[in-house]
N, C-alpha and C positions, 0 to 999 in steps of 0.2 A: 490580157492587159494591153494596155494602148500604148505603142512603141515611140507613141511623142512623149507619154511620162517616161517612160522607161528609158530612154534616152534622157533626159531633161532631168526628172525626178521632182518636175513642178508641178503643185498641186492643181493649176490652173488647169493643167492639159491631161487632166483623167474628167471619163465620163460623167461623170456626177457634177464635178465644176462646172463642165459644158454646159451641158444638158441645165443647169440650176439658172447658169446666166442667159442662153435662151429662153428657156421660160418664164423666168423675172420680166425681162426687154421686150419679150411678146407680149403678155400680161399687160406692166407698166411701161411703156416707151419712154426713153430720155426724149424724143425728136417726132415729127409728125410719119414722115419714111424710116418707119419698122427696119425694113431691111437694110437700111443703109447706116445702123448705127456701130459706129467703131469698134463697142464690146460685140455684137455681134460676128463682124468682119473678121475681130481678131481672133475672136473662139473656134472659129471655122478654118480662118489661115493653118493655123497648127492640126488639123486635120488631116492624114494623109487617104483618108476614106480606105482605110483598109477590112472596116466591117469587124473591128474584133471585137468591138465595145457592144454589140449585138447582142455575142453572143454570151457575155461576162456580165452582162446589166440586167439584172432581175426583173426591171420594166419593159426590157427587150427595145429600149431607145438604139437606132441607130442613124450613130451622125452623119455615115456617107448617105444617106437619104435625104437628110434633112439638107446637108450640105448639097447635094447634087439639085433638089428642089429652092433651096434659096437661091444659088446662083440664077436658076433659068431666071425666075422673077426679076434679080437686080440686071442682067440680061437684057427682056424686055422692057425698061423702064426706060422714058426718054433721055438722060443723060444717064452713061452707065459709070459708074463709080467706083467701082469692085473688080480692078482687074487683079486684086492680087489671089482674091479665092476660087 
């Protein structure tokens, strides 16, 4: 279990909330820059990439991947915007 719900006990910060609002926001984007949009940022902020969600998620989603792969991108981008993920 992902020790930001387990901590928190918000349903935003288990895998499945994650995981649903990136894939919505990749899908359909609120903004033209995909990675720079706030629900994104913020689903990821609560992330402590600890890989538990790995291994408890029947789709075998794991958000320290995805988190460690969106940063490089907002990273690369020419104004970086995301220092908090």
């Amino acid at each position: 279990m992902c020790p930001t719900y387990r901590a928190t006990r918000d349903e935003r910060n288990t895998t499945r909330a994650r995981a649903n609002t990136l894939r919505e926001l990749l899908i359909h984007p609120l903004q033209k820059d995909i990675f720079n949009q706030e629900e994104i940022l913020t689903a990821l902020d609560t992330c402590v990439s600890c890989k538990a969600c790995k291994s408890e998620c029947p789709s075998n989603v794991d958000m320290a991947r995805f988190k460690r792969n969106t940063c490089n991108i907002i990273m690369t981008m020419p104004i970086f915007h995301c220092a908090r993920v």
